[in-house]
Backbone as a printed PyTorch tensor [residue, N CA C, xyz], in Angstrom:
tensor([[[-25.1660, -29.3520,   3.7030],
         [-25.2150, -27.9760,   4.1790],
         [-23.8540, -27.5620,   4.7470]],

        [[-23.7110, -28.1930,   5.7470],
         [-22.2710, -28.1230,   5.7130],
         [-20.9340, -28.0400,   5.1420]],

        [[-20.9640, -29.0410,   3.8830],
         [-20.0800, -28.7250,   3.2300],
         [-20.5410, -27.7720,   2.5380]],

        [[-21.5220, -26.9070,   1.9120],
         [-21.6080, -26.1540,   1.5930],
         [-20.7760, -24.7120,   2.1740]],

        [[-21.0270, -24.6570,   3.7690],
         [-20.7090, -23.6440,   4.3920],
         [-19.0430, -23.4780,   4.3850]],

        [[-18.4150, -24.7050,   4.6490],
         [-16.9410, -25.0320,   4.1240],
         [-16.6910, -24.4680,   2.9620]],

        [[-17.3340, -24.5310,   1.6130],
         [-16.7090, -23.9930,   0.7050],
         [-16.8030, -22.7530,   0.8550]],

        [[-17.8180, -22.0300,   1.5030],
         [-18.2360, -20.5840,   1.1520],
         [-16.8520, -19.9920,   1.9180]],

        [[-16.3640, -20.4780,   2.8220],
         [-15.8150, -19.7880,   3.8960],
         [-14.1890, -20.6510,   3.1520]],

        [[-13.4560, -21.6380,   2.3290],
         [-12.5730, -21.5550,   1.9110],
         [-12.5030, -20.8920,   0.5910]],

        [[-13.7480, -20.5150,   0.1000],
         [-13.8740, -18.9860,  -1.2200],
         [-13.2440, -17.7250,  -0.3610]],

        [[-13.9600, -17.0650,   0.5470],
         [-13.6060, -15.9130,   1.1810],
         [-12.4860, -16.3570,   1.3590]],

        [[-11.4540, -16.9550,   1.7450],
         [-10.0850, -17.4710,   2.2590],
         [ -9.1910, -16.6060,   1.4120]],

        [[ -9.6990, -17.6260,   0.2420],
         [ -8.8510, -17.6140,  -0.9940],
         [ -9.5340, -15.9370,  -1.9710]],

        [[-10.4960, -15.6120,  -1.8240],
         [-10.3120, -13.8080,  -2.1730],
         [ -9.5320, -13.2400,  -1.3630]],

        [[ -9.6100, -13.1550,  -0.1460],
         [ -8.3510, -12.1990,   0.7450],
         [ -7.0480, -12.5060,   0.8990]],

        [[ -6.4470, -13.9780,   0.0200],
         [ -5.4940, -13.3230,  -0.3370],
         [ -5.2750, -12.6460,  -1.5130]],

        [[ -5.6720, -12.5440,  -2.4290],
         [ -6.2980, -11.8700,  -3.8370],
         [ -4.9920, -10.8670,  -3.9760]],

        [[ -4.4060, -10.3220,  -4.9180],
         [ -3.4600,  -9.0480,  -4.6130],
         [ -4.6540,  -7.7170,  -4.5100]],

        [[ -5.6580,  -7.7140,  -5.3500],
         [ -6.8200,  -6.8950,  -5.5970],
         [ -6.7210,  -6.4460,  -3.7530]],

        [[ -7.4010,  -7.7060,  -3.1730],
         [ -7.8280,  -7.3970,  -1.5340],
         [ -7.1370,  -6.6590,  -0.9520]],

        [[ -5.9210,  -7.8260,  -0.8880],
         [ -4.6510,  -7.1700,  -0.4710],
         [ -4.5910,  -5.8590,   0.0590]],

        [[ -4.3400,  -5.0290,  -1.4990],
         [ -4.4140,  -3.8230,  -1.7400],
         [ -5.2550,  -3.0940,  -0.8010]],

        [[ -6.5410,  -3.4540,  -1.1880],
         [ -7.5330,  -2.8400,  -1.1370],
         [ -7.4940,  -2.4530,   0.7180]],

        [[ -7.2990,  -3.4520,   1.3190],
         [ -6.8770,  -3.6380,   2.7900],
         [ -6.2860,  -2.7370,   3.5140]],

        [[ -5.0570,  -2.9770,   2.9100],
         [ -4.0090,  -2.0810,   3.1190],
         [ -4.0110,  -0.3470,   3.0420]],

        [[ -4.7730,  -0.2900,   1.6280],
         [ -4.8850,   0.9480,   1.5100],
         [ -5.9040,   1.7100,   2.6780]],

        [[ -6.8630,   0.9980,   2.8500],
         [ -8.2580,   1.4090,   3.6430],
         [ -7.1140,   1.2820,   5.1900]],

        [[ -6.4200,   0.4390,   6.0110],
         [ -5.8680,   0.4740,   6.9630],
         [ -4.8140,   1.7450,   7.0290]],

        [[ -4.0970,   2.1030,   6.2580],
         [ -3.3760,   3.5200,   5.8530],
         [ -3.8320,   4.6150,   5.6480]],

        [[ -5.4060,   4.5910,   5.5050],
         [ -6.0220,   6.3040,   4.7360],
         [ -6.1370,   6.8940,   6.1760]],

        [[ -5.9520,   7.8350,   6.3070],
         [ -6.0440,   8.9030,   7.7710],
         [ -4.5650,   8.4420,   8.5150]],

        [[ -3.7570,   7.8900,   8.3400],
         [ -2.8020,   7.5510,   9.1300],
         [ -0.9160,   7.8400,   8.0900]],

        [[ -1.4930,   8.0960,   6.8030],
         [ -0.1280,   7.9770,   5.8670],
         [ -0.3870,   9.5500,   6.1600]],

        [[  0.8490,  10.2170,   5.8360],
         [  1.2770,  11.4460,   5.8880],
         [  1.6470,  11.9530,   4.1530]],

        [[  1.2450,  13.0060,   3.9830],
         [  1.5230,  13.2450,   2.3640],
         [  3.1150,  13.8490,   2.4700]],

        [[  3.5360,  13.4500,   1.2340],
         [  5.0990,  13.5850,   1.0520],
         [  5.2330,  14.9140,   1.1380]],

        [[  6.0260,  15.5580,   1.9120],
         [  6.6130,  17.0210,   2.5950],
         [  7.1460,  17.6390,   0.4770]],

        [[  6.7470,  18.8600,   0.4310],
         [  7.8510,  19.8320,  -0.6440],
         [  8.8230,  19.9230,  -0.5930]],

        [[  9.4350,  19.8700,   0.9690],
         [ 10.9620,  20.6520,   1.2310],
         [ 11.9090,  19.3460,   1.3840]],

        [[ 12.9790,  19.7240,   0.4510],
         [ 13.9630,  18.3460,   0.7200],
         [ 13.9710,  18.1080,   1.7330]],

        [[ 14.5050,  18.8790,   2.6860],
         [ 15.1450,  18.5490,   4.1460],
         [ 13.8130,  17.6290,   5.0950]],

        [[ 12.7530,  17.5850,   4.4210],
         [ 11.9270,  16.7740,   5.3700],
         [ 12.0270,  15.4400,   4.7400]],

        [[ 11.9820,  15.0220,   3.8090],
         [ 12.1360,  13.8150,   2.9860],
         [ 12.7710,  12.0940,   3.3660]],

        [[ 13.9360,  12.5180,   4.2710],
         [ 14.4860,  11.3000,   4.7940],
         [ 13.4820,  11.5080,   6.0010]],

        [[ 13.2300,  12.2560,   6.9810],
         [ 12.0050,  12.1890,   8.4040],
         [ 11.0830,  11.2610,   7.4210]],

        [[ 10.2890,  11.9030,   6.4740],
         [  9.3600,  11.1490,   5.8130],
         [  9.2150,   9.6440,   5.2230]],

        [[ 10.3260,   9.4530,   4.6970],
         [ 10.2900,   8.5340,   4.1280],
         [ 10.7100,   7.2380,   5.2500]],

        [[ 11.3960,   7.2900,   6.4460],
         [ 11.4930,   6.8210,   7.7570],
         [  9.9790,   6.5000,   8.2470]],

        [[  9.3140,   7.4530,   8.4910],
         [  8.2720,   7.6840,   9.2140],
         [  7.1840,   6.3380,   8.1080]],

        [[  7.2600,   6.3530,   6.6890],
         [  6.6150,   5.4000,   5.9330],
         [  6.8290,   4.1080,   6.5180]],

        [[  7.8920,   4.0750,   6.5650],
         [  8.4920,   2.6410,   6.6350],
         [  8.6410,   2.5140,   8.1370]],

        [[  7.8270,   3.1650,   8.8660],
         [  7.6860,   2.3980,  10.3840],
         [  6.3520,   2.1210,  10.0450]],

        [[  5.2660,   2.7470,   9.0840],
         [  3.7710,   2.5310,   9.3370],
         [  3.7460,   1.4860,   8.6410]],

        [[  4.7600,   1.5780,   7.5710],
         [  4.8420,  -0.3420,   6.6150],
         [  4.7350,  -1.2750,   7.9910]],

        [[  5.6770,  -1.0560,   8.3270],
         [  6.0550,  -2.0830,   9.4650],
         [  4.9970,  -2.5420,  10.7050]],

        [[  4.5770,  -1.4400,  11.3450],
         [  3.6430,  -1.2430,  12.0160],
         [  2.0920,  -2.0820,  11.3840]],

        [[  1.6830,  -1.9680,   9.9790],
         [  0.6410,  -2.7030,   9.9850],
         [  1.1580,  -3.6600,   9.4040]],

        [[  2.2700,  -3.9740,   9.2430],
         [  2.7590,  -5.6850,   8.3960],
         [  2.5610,  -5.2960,   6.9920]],

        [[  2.7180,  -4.6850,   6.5070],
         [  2.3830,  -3.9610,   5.0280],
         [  3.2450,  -5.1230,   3.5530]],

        [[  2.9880,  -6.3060,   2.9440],
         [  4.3030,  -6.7930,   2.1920],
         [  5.1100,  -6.1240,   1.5810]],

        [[  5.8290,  -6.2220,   1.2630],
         [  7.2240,  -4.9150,   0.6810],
         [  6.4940,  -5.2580,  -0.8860]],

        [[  5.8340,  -6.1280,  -1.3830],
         [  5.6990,  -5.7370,  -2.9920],
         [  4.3420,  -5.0080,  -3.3180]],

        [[  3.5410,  -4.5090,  -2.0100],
         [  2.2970,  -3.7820,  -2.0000],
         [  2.9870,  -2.1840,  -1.9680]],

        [[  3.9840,  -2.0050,  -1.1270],
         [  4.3650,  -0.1590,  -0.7140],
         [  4.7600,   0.7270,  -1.8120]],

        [[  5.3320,  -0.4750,  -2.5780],
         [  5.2540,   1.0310,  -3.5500],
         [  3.8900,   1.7270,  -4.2360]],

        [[  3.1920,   0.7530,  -4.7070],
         [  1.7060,   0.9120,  -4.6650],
         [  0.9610,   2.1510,  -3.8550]],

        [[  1.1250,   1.6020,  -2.3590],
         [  0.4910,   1.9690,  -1.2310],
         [  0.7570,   3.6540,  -1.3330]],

        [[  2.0320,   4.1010,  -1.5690],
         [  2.6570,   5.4870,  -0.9660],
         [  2.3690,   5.9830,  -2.3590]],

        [[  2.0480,   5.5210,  -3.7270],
         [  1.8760,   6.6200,  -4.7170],
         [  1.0170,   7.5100,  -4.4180]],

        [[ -0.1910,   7.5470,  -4.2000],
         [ -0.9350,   8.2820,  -4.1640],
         [ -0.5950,   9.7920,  -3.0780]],

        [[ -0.1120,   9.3290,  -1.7620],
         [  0.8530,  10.4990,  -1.0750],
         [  2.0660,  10.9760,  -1.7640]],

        [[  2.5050,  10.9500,  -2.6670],
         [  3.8140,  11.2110,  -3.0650],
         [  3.2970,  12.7720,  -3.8620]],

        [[  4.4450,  13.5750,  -3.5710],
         [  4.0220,  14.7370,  -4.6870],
         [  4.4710,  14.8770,  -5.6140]],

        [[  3.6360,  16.3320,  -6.7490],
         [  3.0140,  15.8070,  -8.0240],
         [  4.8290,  15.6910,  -8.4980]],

        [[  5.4670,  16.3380,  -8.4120],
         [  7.1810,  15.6930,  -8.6220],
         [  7.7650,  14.6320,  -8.6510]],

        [[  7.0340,  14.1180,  -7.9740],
         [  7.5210,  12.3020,  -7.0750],
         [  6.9770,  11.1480,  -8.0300]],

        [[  5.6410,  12.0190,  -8.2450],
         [  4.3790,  11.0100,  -9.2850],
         [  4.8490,  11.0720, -10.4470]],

        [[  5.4880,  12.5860, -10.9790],
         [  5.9720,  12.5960, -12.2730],
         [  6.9240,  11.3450, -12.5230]],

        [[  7.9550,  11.3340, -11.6490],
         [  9.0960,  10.8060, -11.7420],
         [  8.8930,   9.1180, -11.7420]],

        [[  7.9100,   8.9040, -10.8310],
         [  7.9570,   6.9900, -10.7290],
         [  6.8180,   7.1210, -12.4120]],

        [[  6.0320,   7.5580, -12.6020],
         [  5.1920,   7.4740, -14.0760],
         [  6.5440,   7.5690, -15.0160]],

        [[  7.4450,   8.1300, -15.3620],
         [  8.5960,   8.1980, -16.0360],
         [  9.5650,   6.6760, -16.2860]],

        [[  9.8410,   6.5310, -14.5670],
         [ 10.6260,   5.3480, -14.1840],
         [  8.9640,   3.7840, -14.8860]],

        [[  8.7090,   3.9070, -14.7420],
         [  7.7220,   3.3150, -14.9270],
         [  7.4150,   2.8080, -16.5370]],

        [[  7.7390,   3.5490, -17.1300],
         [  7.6920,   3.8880, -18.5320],
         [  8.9670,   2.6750, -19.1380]],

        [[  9.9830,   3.3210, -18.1370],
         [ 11.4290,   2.7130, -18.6550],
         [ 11.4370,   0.7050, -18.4070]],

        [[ 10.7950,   0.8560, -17.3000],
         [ 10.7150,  -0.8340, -17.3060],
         [ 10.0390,  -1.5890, -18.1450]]])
């Protein structure tokens, strides 16, 4: 029984680190707290600052954020990484 309970609980271990979880984590810890990307240039560096303290702030890994911030980015921003995206 015991070892039973050991495995169950080194399964869950090994799903959360999962990249899937990860994600999934991250994103749910960020929804109500990310700010959607401003229209006007001049807000853009405030913004993009302001990301990268909330990266920081929840421990966010740097190969999850780009991920994380697509969905706030505007439809300009989305065009452009779907483009860049293309090219790799």
């Amino acid at each position: 029984m015991k070892e039973r309970e050991l495995q169950i609980q080194l399964d869950r271990e090994q799903v959360s680190k999962t990249l899937v979880s990860q994600t999934k984590l991250f994103a749910d810890a960020l929804k109500g707290t990310m700010p959607r990307m401003p229209s006007e240039v001049v807000h853009l560096l405030t913004y993009f600052k302001d990301v990268e303290q909330l990266f920081a702030k929840f421990e966010v890994p740097v190969g999850l954020q780009a991920q994380l911030i697509r969905p706030y980015l505007s439809e300009k921003a989305k065009l452009l990484v779907s483009r860049i995206d293309g090219m790799v």
